[in-house]
N, C-alpha and C positions, 0 to 999 in steps of 0.2 A: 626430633632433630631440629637445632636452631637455625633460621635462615643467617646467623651472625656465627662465625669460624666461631669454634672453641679458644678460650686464652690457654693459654701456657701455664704446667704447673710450677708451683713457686720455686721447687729448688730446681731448674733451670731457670729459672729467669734470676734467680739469687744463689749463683752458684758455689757462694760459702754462707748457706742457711747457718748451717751449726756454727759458725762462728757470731755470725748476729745474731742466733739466738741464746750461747752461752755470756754475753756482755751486749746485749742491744744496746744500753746508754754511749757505751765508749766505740759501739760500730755507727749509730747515727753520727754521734757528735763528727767523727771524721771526716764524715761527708754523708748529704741528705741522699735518698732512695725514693728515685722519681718511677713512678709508675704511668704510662701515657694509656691510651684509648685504645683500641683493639679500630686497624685499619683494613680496606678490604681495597685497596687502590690497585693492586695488583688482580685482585680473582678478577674485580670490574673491566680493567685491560684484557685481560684472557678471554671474558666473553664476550668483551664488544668484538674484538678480533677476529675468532671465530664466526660469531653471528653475521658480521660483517662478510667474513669472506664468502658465506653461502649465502647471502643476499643477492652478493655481487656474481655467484657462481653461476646465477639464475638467468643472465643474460647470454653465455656461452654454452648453455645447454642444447644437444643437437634437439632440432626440429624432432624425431623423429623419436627422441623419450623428453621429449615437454611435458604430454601428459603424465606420465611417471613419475618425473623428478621433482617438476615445478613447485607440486605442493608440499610435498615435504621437505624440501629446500626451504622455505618460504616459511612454514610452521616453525624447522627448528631453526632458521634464524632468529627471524622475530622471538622466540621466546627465549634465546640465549642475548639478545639485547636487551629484553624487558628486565631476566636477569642481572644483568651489569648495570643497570641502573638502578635496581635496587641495594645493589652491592654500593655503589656510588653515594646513593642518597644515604646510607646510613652511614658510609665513613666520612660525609660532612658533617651530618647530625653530631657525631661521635666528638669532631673536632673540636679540640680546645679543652675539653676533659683532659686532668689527669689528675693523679698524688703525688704528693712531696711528704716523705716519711722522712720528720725530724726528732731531736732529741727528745723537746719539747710538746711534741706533739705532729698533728699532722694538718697538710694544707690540703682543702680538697677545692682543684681550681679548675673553672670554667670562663676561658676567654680574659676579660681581666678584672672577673672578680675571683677572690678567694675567701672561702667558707676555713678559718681558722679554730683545730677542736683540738684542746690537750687532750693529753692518754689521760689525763684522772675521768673524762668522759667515756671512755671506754669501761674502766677499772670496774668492772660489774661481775656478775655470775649470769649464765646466761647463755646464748646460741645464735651465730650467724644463720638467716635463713635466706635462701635462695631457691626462685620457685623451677620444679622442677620442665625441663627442658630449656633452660638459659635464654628464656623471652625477652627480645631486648624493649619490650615495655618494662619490664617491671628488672629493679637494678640488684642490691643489696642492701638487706634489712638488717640493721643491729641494733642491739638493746644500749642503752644509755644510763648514765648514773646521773639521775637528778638535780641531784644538787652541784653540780659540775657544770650542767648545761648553761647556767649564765655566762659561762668566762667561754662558751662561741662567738668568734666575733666574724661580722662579713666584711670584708676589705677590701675595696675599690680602689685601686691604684695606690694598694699600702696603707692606705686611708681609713681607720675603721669606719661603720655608717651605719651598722645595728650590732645589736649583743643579743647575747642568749635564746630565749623565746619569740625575740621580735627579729628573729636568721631567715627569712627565705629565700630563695637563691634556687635556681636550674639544678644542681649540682646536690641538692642539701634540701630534705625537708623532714619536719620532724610529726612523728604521730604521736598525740597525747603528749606527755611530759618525758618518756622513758623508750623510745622508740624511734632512728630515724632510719631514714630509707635514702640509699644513694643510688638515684638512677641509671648512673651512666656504667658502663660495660668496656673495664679496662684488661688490659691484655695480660693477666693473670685470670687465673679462673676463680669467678666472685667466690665460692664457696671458700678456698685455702686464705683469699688475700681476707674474707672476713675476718677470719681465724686467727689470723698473723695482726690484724686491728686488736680485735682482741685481746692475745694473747701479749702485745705492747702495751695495753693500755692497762693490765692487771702487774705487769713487771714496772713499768715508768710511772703509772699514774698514783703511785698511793699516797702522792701529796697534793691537795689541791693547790692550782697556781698562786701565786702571790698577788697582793692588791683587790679591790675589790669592784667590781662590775657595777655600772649604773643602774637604776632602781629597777627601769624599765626591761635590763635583762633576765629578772623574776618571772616566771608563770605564776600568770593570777589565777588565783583560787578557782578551783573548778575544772581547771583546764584537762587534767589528770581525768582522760575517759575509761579508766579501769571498771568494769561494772561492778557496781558497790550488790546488786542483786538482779536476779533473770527479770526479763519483762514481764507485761502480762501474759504473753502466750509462751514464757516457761524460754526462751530465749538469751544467751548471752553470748555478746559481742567480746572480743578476745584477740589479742594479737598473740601473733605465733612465736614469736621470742619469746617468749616469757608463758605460754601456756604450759599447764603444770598438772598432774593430776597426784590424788592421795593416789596410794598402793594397796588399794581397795580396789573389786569387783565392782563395777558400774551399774551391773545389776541385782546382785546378791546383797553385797556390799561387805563379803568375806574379803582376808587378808588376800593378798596372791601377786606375785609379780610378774604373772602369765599376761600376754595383751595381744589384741586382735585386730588387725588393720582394719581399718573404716577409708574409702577413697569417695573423693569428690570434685567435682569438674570444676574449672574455673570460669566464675560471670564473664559476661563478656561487659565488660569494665571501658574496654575500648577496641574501639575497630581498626586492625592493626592492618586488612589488604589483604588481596588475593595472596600474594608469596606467602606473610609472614604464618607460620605455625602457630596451633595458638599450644599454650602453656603446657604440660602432662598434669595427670590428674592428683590431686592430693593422697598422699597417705599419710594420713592420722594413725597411730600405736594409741589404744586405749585400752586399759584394764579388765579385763574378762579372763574370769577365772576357768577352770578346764570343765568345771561341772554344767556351767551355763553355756561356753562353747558349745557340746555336747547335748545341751537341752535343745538349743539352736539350729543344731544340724539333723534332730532328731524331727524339730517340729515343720522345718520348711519340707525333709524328707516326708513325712507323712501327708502333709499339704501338698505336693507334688502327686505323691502315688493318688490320693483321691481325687483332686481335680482332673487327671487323667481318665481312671474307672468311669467320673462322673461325664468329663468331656465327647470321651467314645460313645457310652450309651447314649446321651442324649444327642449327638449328629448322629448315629447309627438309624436310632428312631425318625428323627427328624428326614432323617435322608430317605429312610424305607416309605416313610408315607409319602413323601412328595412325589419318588419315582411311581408308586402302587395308584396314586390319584390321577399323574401324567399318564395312566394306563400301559405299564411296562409290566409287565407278565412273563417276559421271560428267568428263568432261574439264573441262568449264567451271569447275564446282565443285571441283576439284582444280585447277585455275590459282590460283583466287581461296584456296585457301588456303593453295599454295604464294608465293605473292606477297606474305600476310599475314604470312610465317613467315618471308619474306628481310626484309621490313621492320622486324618486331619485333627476330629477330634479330639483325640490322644493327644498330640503335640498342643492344641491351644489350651485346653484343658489342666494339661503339664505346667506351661508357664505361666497361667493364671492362678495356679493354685501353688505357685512356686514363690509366684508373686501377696499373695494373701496371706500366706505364712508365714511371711519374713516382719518378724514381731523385731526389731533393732533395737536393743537399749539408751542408742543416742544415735540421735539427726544432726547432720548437718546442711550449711546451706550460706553461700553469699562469701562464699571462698575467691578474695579476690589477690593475685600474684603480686599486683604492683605495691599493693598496700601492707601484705602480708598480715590479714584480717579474713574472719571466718564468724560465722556464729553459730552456737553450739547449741543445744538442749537434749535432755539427758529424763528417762523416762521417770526414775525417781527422783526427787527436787530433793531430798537429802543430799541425796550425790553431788547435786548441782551446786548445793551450799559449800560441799566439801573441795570441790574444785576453785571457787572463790576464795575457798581459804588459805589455798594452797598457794594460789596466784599471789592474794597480798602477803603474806608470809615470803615470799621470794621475793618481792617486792621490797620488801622493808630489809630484807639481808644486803640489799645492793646501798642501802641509807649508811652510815655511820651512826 
């Protein structure tokens, strides 16, 4: 659960979708579609309110349940205050965000700059990604067309002040050459409003704008951090829009379009505070065909029942000579601590040997929400290759 309300899904908040999205050019042109920040000025009232009024209740409590009331009075105010101020401090933070969805494209504005992107920057293949539990660190992630990205421009009081590559801004930043991340957390729910970017920027963008952008608004060479190959320890960095895998078995490397969640926690990237939740865990869908599933669940099953066998015997023994040396001679008494000692053992036994047998095809690791970046490595480096290939192949479909 997000310490930030839920936004609204699109078609209430755009209650004739189907018409803007059967003619979106002739529904912009008629008037722009402003999207604002996601407020919490009202919950923050409610609990100061509240908190307030059992603060205050704490002075007309009779003598005679002081002790009773006092402190729980006292607890849930205070924490229904702390609340409202976290409620408060983010719908400041929030302020001044918002969208202006034009013909043209769209403004993404923060105070009085505006991060200006035509839809031919959108006009890609590809997927909005938004980390899951709607962490208001980390905003939404969308994939970008290249060769578009010049004609962003940042505009200060209408004013342009950078182009393309050289955009950063609050509101706007971009990873690698083909990936930006918009942080802020507006009152549609990021995952549909990516979609609705999207799905504008592949219907309005398939002409790039007219005139042509300063020299400066080019990525210089290099900048493109797409892993050209794993590092040395077999590792590749990857952003999650655009990660791709063949339709291959990750570890056979049979055909199959069978796949097996992989989850993974998110770094702690930033320290977001007592209230805020941190992120939910990744699920990765990766290729595992049913034969290797199967080898999988056979070899951690077998690694389980043994380290168990092996766990109980050895504290059973363990346990029988310690008691026999402490000179415990009784039978009964030596049951019950040999039965303690198969139990114990069995259980750690269990998961250590649950844990020894978990042979994965592919690790991950440095899974971070705000960036929507992960790195991967994959036990055969064939696969590893394959996966890279897939990547730039997708890659280059988004080129002209």
């Amino acid at each position: 659960m997000s310490v930030l309300p839920a936004g609204q899904s699109l078609t209430r908040f755009v209650p004739d979708l189907d018409e803007m999205i059967d003619n979106p050019r002739a529904y912009l042109t008629e008037g722009p579609l402003t999207v604002g920040p996601r407020q919490m000025y009202g919950l923050a009232g409610l609990f100061a309110l509240i908190g307030g009024a059992l603060l205050v209740s704490c002075f007309f409590i009779d003598p005679a349940d002081r002790g009773r009331l006092l402190g729980e009075r006292l607890a849930l105010g205070i924490g229904l205050l702390l609340g409202a101020s976290v409620w408060l401090g983010w719908s400041l933070r929030l302020r001044g965000h918002s969208l202006v969805l034009r013909s043209e494209g769209v403004d993404i504005c923060y105070r009085d700059t505006v991060v200006f992107c035509p839809w031919a920057a959108f006009n890609v293949e590809g997927r909005a990604f938004v980390p899951g539990g709607d962490s208001p660190s980390a905003g939404l992630t969308l994939p970008l067309a290249t060769e578009a990205l010049a004609f962003v421009e940042l505009r200060r009081d209408g004013t342009p002040i950078a182009h393309g590559a050289e955009v950063k801004a609050v509101q706007w930043y971009v990873i690698g050459v083909d990936t930006v991340v918009l942080p802020a957390r507006y009152e549609v729910k990021a995952g549909e409003l990516g979609e609705l970017l999207l799905m504008l920027g592949r219907r309005l963008g398939r002409e790039m704008p007219k005139g042509l952008p300063p020299p400066e608004a080019y990525p210089r060479a290099g900048r493109d951090d797409l892993a050209l190959a794993p590092d040395g320890n077999g590792w590749i960095a990857v952003h999650l829009t655009r990660l791709a895998f063949p339709p291959r078995c990750c570890d056979c490397g049979e055909r199959t379009q069978r796949t097996k969640n992989f989850t993974l926690d998110a770094r702690g990237d930033k320290l977001m505070g007592l209230f805020l939740p941190a992120s939910q865990p990744l699920e990765l869908a990766v290729p595992v065909c049913d034969d290797c599933q199967r080898r999988m669940r056979d070899d951690q099953h077998r690694g389980s029942l043994r380290g168990m066998q092996f766990g109980s015997l050895l504290f059973c023994l363990l346990a029988m000579l310690l008691a026999w040396n402490g000179g415990w001679r009784d039978r009964s008494l030596l049951l019950v601590v040999a039965l303690a000692a198969l139990s114990v053992g069995g259980i750690v036994g269990f998961l250590l040997g649950s844990l020894a047998s978990r042979h994965s095809p592919v690790e991950m690791k440095g899974y971070s929400p705000s960036r929507g970046t992960l790195q991967v490595r994959f036990r055969h480096p064939e696969y590893a290759a394959q996966v890279l290939a897939a990547m730039r192949s997708q890659t280059n479909e988004r080129r002209p």
